[in-house]
C-alpha distance (Angstrom), angle and dihedral (degrees) to the residues before:
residue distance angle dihedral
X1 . . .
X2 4.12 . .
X3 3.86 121.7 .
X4 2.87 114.5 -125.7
X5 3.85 101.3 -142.2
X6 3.52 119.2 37.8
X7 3.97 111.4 -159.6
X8 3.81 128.2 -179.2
X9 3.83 134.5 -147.7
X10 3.76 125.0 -169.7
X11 3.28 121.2 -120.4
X12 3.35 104.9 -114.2
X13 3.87 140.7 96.9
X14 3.81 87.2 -113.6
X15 3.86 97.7 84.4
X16 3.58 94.3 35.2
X17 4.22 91.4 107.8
X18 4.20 81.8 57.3
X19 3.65 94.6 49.9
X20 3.73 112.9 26.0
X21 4.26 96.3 75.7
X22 4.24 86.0 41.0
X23 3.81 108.5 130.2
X24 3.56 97.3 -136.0
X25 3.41 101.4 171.5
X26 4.06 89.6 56.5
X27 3.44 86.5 64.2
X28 4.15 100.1 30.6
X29 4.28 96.3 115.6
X30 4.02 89.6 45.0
X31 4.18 115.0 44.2
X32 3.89 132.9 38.8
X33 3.66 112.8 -149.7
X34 3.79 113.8 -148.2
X35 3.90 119.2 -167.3
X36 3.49 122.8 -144.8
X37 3.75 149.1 136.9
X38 3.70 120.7 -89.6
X39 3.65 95.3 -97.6
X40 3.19 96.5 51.9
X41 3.51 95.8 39.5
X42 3.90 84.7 61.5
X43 3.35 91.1 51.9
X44 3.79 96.7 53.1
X45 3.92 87.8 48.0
X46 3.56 93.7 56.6
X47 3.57 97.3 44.2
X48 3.95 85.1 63.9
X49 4.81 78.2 -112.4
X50 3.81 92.5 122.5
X51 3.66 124.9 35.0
X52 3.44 109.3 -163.1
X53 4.12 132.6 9.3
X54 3.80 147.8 88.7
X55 3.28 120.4 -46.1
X56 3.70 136.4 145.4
X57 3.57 128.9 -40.4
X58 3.91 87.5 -145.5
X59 3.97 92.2 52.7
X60 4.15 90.2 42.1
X61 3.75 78.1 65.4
X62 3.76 108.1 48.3
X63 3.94 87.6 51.6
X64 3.73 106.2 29.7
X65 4.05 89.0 130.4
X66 4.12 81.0 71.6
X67 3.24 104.0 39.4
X68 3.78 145.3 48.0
X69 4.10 132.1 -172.9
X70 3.65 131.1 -104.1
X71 3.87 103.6 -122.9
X72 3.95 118.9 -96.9
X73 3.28 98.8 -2.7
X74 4.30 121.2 115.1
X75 3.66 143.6 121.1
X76 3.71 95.5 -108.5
X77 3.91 137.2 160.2
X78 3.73 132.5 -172.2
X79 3.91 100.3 -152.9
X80 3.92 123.5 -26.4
X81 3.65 116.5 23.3
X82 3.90 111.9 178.6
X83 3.47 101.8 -139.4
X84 4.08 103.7 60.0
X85 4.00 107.4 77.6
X86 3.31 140.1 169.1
X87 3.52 110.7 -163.1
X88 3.99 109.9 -158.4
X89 4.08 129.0 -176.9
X90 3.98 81.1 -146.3
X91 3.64 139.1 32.9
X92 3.87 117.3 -82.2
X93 3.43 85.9 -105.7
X94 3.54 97.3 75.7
X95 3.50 104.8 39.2
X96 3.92 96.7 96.8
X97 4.19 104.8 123.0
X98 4.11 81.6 26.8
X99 3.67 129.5 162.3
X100 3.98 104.0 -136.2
X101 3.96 121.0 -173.8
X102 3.66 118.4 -148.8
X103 3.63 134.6 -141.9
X104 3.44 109.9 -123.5
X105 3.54 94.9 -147.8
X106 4.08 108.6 69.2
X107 4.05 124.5 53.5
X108 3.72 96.6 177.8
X109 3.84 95.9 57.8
X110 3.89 98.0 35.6
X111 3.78 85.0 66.6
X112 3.73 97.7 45.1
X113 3.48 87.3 56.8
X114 4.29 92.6 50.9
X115 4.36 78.6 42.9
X116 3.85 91.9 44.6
X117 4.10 91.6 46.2
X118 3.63 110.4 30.5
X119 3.65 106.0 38.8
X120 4.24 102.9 29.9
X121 3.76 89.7 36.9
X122 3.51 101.7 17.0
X123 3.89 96.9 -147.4
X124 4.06 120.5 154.9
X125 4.01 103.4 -126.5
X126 4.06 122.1 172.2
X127 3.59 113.8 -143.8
X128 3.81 137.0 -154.2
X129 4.12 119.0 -165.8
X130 4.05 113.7 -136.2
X131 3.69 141.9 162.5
X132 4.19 106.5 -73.5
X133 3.60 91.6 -107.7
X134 3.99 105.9 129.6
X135 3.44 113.0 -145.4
X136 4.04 87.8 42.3
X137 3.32 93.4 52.9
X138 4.13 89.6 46.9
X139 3.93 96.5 52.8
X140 3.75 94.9 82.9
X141 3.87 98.4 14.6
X142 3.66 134.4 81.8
X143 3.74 90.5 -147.7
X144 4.04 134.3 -5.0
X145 3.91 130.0 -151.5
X146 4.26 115.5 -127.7
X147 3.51 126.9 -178.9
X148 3.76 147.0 -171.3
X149 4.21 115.0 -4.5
X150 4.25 90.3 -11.2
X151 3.96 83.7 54.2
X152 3.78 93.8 40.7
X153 4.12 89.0 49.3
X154 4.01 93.0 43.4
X155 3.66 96.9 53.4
X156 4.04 94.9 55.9
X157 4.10 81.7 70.3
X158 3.65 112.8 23.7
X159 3.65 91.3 107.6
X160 3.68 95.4 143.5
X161 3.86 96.1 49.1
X162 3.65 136.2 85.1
X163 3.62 99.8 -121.7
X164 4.05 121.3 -162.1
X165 4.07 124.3 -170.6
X166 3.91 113.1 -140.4
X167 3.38 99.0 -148.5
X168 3.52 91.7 53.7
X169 3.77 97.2 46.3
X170 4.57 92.4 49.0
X171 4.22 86.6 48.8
X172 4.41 86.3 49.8
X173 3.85 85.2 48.0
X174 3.35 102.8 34.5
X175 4.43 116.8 15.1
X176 3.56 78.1 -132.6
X177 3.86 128.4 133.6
X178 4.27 111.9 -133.6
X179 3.60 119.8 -135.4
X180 3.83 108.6 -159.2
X181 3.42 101.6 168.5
X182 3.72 139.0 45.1
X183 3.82 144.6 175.7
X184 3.73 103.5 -118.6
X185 3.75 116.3 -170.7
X186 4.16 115.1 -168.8
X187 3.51 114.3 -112.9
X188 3.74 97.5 -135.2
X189 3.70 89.2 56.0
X190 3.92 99.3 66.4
X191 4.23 108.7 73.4
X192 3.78 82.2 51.5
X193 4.06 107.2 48.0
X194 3.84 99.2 14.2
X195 3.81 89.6 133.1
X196 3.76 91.5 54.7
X197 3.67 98.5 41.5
X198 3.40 85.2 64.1
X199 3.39 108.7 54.6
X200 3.82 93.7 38.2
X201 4.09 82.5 56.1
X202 3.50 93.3 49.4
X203 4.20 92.9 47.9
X204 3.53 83.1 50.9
X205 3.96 95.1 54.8
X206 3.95 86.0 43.4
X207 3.86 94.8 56.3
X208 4.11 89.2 44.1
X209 4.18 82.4 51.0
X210 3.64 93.0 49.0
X211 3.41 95.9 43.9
X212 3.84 96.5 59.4
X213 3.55 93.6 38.9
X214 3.97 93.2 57.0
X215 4.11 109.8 10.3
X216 3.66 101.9 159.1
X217 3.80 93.6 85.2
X218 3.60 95.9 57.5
X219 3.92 87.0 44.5
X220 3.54 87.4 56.9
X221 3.18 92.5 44.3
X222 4.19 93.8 52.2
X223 3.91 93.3 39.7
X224 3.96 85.5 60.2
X225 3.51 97.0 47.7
X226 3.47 109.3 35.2
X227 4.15 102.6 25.0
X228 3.55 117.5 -132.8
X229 3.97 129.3 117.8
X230 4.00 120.3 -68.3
X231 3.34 91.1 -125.0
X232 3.94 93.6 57.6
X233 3.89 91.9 52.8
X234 3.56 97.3 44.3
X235 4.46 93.4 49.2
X236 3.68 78.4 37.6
X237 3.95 95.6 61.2
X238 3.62 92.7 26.4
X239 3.77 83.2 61.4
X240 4.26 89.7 58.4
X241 3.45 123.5 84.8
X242 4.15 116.2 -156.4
X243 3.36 101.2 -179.9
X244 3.90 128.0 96.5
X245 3.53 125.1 -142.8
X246 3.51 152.8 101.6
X247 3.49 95.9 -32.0
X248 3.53 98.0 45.0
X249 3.54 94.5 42.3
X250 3.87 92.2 62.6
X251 3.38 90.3 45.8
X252 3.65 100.0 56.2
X253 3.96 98.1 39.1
X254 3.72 91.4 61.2
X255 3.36 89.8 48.4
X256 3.68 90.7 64.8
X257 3.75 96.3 41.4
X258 4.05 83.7 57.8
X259 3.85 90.0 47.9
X260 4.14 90.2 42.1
X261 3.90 80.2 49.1
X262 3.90 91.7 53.1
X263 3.85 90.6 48.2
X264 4.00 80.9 -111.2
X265 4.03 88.8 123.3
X266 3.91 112.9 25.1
X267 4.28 87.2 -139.3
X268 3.96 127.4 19.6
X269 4.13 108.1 -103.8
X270 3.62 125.0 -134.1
X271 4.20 121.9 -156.0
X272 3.58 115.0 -116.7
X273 4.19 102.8 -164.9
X274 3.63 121.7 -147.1
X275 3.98 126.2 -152.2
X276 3.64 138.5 163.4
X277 4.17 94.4 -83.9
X278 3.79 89.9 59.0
X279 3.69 131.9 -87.8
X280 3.98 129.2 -28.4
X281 3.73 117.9 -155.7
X282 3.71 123.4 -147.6
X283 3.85 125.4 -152.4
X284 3.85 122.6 -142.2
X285 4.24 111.1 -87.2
X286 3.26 121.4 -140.9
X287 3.97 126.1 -128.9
């Protein structure tokens, strides 16, 4: 038998405090969950294959007629994040008239980067997208953009490499939080699986409550699967925000009036949040 609600989850450590608490089995007769990376998830969003999930900021934007966003929920950092590196065989300094490989996995963060380097310090780079597998990506590139667990991985032994944090780099620039993920939810969906929506939301918002009342099980759980130190993982997730308001908000609409401004979006996006009441719409913010 069909689902009836088909929700994604990147796969990636950084959604783990949104996930790890979810009653699944509550919902086990009535939503598929599908697993992907963010590109792929954005694909599968697009394609009308996944109804409701986190995807990228960047791809929110470029179809923000279809979709809206469930309410404080996000992928968000207000300075260093620990998953978003570029890793450089010079300082950033000198990377003007740089080759750059891409990951081929992100669409948020590959755009920051263009944002971060071509409008704050208006350098010409070429680029070249690739698998995220470092030393690939460095045989024909003066520097190469990771993110999420590839990007947490890489770090631990790019001792040789000049290695910059995104997040950190946008809130120098900018005093701005980043939002690189958010739970998009398909407009057409709603009239018919309102009730659902709802209470998948609100399991959602009970996990990310959980979570940051009682972490160390999920760091347990993260330090067995994925190695590293516990004290990595929990600065590391201390580090995340995965809320969505205000602050974030700001953050990620100037973001897309710098990437409208950089022809990288052909109109600036505004987030229109979703909750159980019905739908509140944001207007543009200002600087």
């Amino acid at each position: 038998m069909q689902k009836s609600l088909r929700v994604g989850q990147i796969l990636y450590t950084n959604v783990l405090p949104v996930y790890f608490y979810f009653d699944q089995a509550k919902f086990e007769d009535r939503i598929e969950f599908i697993r992907q990376v963010p590109a792929q998830l954005n694909t599968a969003m697009a394609n009308g294959e996944i109804d409701l999930g986190p995807i990228s900021s960047f791809s929110y934007a470029e179809h923000a007629s279809e979709y809206v966003a469930l309410a404080d929920l996000s992928v968000s950092a207000k300075g260093r994040v620990g998953s978003l590196f570029l890793f450089s065989k010079k300082p950033i300094e000198q990377v003007n008239g740089a080759k750059i490989a891409l990951t081929n996995t992100s669409a948020t963060t590959v755009n920051l980067l263009k944002i971060i380097l071509h409008k704050f310090y208006e350098y010409e780079i070429s680029y070249v997208t690739q698998e995220p597998i470092l030393h690939e990506m460095l045989e024909d590139a003066d520097a190469a953009l990771l993110i999420g667990d590839d990007a947490i991985s890489a770090e631990r032994t790019a001792k040789d490499l000049y290695v910059y944090d995104l997040g950190e780099l946008w809130h120098q620039f900018t005093g701005y939080s980043m939002t690189f993920a958010i739970w998009a939810l398909r407009r057409a969906v709603i009239a018919d699986h309102h009730d659902l929506i709802a209470d998948v939301h609100a399991s959602f918002l009970e996990s990310k409550r959980k979570t940051r009342a009682n972490s160390a099980p999920l760091i347990d759980y993260v330090h067995t699967h994925f190695g590293g130190e516990k004290e990595q993982w929990i600065h590391y997730f201390q580090g995340l925000q995965h809320d969505f308001g205000d602050v974030q908000r700001i953050g990620l609409e100037y973001y897309y009036r710098c990437a409208a401004e950089l022809g990288l979006l052909s109109a600036p996006a505004t987030v229109d949040l979703w909750q159980a009441g019905g739908r509140q719409t944001n207007t543009t913010l200002t600087r």
